[in-house]
C-alpha positions in Angstrom: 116.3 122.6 90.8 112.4 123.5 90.8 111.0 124.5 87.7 108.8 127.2 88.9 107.0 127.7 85.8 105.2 124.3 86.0 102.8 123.3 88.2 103.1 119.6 90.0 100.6 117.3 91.3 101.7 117.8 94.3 101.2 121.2 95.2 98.3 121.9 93.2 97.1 118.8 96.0 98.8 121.6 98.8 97.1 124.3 97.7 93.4 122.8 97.0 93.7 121.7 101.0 94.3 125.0 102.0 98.1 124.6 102.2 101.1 127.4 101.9 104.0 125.4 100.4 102.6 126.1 96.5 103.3 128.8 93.8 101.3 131.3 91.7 101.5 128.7 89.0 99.9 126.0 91.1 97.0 128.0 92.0 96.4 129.0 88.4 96.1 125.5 87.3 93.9 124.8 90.3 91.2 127.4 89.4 91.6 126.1 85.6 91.3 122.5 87.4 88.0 123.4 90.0 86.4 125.2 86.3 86.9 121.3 84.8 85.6 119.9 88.2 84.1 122.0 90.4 84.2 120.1 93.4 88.0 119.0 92.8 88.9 120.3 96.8 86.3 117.9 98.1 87.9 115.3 96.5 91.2 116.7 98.1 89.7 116.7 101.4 88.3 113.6 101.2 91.2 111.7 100.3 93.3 113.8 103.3 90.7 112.0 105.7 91.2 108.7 104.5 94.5 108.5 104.5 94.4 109.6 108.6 91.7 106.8 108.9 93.4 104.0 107.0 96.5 104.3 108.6 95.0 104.3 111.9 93.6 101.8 111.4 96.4 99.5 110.4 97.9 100.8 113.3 95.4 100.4 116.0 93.1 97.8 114.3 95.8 95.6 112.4 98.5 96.5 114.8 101.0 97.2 111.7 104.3 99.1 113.2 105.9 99.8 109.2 104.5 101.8 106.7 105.9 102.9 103.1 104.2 105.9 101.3 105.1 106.0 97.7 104.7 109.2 96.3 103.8 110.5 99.7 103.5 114.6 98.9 104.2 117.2 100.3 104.0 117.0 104.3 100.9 118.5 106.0 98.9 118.4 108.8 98.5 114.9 110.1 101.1 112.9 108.2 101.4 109.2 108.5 104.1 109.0 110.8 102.4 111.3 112.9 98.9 109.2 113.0 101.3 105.4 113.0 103.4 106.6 116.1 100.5 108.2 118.5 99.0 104.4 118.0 102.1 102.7 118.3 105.2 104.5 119.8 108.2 103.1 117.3 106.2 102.4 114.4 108.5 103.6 111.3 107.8 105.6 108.2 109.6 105.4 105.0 108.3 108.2 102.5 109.3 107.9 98.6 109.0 111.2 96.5 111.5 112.8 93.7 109.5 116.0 93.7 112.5 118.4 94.9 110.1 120.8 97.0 108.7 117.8 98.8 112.3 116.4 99.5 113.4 119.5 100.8 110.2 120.4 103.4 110.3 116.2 104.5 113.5 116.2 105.4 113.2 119.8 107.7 110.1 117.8 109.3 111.9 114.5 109.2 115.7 115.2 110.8 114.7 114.8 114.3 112.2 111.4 113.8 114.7 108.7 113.7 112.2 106.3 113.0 111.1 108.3 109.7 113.0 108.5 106.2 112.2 110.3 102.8 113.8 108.7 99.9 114.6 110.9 96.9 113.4 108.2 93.9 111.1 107.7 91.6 108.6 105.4 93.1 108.5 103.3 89.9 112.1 102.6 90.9 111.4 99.6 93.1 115.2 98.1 92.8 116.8 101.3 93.7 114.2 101.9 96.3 114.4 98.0 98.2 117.9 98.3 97.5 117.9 101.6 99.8 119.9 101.6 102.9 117.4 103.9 104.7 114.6 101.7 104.0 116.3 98.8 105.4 117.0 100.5 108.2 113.9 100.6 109.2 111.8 98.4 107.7 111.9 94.8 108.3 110.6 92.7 105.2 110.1 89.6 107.6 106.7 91.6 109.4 103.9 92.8 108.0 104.3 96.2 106.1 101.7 98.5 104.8 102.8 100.4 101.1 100.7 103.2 100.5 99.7 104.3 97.1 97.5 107.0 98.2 96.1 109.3 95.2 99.2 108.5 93.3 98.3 105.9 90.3 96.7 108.2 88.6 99.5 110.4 87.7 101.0 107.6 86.5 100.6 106.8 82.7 99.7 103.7 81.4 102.8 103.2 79.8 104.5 103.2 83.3 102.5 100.2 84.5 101.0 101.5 87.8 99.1 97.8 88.1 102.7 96.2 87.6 104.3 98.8 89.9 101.9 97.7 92.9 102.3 93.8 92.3 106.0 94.7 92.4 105.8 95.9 95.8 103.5 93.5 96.9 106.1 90.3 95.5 108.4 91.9 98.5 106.2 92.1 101.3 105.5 89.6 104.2 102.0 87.7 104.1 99.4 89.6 106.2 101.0 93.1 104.9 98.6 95.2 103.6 98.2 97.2 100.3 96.1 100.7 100.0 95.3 102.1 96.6 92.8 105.0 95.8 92.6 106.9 92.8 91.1 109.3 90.8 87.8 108.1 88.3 85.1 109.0 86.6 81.8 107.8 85.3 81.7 110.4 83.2 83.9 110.1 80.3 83.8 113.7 79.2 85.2 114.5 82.9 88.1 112.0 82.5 88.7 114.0 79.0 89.0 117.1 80.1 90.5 116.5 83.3 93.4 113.8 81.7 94.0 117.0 78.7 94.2 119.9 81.7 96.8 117.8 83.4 98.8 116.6 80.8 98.9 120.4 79.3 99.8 122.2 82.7 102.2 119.7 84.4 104.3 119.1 81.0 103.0 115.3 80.6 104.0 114.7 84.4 100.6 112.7 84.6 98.7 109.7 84.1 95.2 110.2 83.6 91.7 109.8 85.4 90.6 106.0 84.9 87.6 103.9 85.8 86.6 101.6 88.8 87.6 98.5 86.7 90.9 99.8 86.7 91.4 100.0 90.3 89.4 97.0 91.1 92.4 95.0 88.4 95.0 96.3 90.9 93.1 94.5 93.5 93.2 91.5 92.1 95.5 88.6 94.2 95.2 91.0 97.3 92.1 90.2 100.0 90.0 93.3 100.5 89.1 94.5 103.9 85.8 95.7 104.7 83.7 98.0 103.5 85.9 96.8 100.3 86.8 99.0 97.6 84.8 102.3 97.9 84.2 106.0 97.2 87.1 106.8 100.0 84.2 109.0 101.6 82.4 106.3 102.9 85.9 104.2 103.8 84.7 103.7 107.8 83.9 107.8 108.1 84.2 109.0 111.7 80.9 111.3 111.1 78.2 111.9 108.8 79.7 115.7 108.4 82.3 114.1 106.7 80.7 111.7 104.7 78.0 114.4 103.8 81.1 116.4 101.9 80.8 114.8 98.7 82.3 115.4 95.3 80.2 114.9 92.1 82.5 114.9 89.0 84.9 112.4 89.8 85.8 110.8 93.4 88.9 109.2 95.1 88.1 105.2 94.6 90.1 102.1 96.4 90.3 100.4 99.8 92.9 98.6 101.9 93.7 94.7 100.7 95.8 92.1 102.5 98.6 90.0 101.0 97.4 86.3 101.8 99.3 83.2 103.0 100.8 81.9 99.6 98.9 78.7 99.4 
């Protein structure tokens, strides 16, 4: 059942990308949101393009075939599986959401990719979700994987351990999978004030809040960074400078792409 009279991450994240599959109280929150941070749908956008680079990469570059996207969203144009198959026909998708309007629209795009899944759990739920029978289905823990916790960790509260949650993930995959983390910071602590408070207030606590580079960089740790390392996600390999030129001031998308190394 949707609760229609609170916004969610994840399709206030629709709307400021220009999406349909959000509601009157999303877009309220998101003009209350771009008042905080003016230049919130760059971030947006931004993010959107690194996601389509990084996994292209892994998948032309890195040659990874298996891909888990905690917390994935809702579906738009360009999804991962999309991006992983047209580089390698057969590569296989496994998205993890419990947001009941992102369930619902996966699955429609989903039914007929039988090398894509959408699991309905909480992503903090790693037992239930490496206990899953669709994800080992198609993913095989013996090759390299990539898990994907793109603009995610920050609606994550501290309490929930994001940190924890990603070396979790990590403890089950192969060596020479790949990890990719960005979040949401500030420099500014009055912006991660006033954006954390906005959140908290119009999502019903369903939120984490907006951290600092440190505490991305501390997820990082154990995990090898790939070049350009960990980065404003606008200037994570852009394909052009129109891209790169589209930047956001308040606060910014920070991370990178790490590899699990050989255990020693």
């Amino acid at each position: 059942m949707v609760d229609l009279s609170v916004p969610s991450a994840a399709r206030m994240y629709d709307w400021l990308l220009g999406g349909s599959n959000n509601f009157e109280v999303d877009q309220d929150a998101c003009e209350l949101l771009l008042q905080a941070a003016p230049t919130s749908r760059e971030v947006a956008l931004n993010n959107r393009w690194f996601l389509q680079r990084v996994v292209r990469t892994l998948a032309r570059e890195y040659g990874i075939r298996q891909f888990i996207d905690f917390g994935s969203g809702l579906p738009t144009q360009r999804n991962v599986h999309q991006i992983a198959q047209e580089a390698n026909p057969g590569a296989r998708v496994v998205y993890i959401d419990n947001d009941p309007v992102v369930l619902a629209l996966g699955q429609s795009l989903l039914d007929e990719n039988e090398d894509t899944a959408i699991l309905s759990v909480d992503m903090r739920d790693t037992d239930t979700i490496f206990a899953h029978p669709d994800l080992n289905r198609l993913i095989d823990f013996s090759e390299p994987t990539a898990a994907l916790f793109i603009s995610v960790l920050h609606c994550l509260p501290d309490s929930s351990g994001p940190e924890e949650l990603v070396r979790r993930v990590v403890d089950r995959l192969a060596p020479g999978s790949f990890v990719v983390v960005c979040q949401l910071v500030s420099d500014d602590p009055q912006v991660r004030k006033d954006v954390t408070e906005l959140m908290l207030e119009k999502t019903g606590g369903n939120w984490g809040r907006v951290r600092e580079k440190n505490d991305v960089e501390s997820i990082f740790q154990g995990l090898i960074p790939q070049e350009p390392g960990l980065v404003d996600v606008t200037d994570w390999r852009p394909d052009s400078e129109l891209q790169q030129r589209q930047r956001s001031i308040e606060w910014t998308e920070y991370g990178g792409l790490g590899r699990v190394p050989n255990p020693d």
